[in-house]
N, C-alpha and C positions, 0 to 999 in steps of 0.2 A: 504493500500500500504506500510505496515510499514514490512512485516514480507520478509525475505532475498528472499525466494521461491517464492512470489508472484512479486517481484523486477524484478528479473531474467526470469519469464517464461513474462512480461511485458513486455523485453527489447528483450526478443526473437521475441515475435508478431511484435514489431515497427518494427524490420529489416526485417521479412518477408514481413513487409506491404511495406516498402522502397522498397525492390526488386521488388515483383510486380508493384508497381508504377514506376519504373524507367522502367522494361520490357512493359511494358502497353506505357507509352510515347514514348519508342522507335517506336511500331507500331505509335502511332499517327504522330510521325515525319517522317515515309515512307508514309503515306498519303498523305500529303504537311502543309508548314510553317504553314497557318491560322489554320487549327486544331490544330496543336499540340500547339500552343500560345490559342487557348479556353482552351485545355482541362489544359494548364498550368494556368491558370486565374481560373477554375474552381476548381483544387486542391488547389492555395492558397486563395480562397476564402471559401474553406470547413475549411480549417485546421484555419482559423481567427474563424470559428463558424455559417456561414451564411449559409443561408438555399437555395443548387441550384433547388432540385428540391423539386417541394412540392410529398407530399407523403400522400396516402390514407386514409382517419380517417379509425383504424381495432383496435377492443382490442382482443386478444386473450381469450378462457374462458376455461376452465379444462371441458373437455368433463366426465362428470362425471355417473352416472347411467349405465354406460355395464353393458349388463345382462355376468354372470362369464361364462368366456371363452372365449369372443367374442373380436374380437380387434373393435378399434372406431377409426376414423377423424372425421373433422370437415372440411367446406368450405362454403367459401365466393363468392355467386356469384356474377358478375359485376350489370347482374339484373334480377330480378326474371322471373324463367322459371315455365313452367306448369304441376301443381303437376302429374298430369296423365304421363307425361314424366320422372318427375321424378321414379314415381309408375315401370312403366316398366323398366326401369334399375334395382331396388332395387329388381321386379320378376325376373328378365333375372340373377342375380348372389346372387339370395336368402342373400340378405338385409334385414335390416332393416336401415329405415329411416323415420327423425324427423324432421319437421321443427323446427326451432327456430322463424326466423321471416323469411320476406319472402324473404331476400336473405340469409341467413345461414342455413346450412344444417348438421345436424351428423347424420353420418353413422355407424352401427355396423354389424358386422359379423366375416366371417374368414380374416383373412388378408390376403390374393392373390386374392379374390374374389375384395375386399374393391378396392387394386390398378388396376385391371382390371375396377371396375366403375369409377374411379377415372380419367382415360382415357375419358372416356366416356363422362363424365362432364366435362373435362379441356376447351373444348370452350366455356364454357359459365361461367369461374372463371379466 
């Protein structure tokens, strides 16, 4: 944080983040008093450091092995679906797909293809 460029594009995110949070509370305060006093409670209890909501154990992993050409994702699903189902989706838009374990999945192909299954799978990630 020491170099002038990095100071500056620093100080430009905080004030973007201000604006969205103040336009953000404004909706809250059309809501009525009690909310907009949680969600005021909830900002200053993030910006002290505490933790409002818990949040998912996920690590992220570098999808690595595409065969060359192909584009890849990766997804997490809530909980494991059946490979057969799986299987039919990766036929219907000529996939390939890999388990990891049995809720992570990567996918490689063309990339329009990928976000068309991608759809497909969002209910059950």
């Amino acid at each position: 944080m020491s170099h002038p460029d990095m100071i500056k594009e620093f100080d430009k995110a905080n004030i973007k983040i201000t604006e969205i949070q103040d336009k953000l509370l404004g909706y809250a305060e059309e809501v009525n008093d009690d909310y907009y006093k949680d969600w005021i409670d909830k900002l200053r209890r993030a910006n002290l450091g505490e933790e409002i909501y818990k949040q998912a154990e996920s690590s992220s992993k570098f999808v690595g092995g595409a065969p060359p050409g192909f584009s890849s994702a990766k997804i997490h699903l809530k909980k494991p679906i059946s490979e057969d189902r799986t299987q039919e989706i990766a036929e219907y838009f000529n996939l390939i797909i890999e388990f990891e374990d049995d809720i992570t999945i990567a996918i490689y192909g063309d990339s329009e293809n990928i976000k068309k299954a991608l759809k497909e799978f969002a209910p059950f990630f």
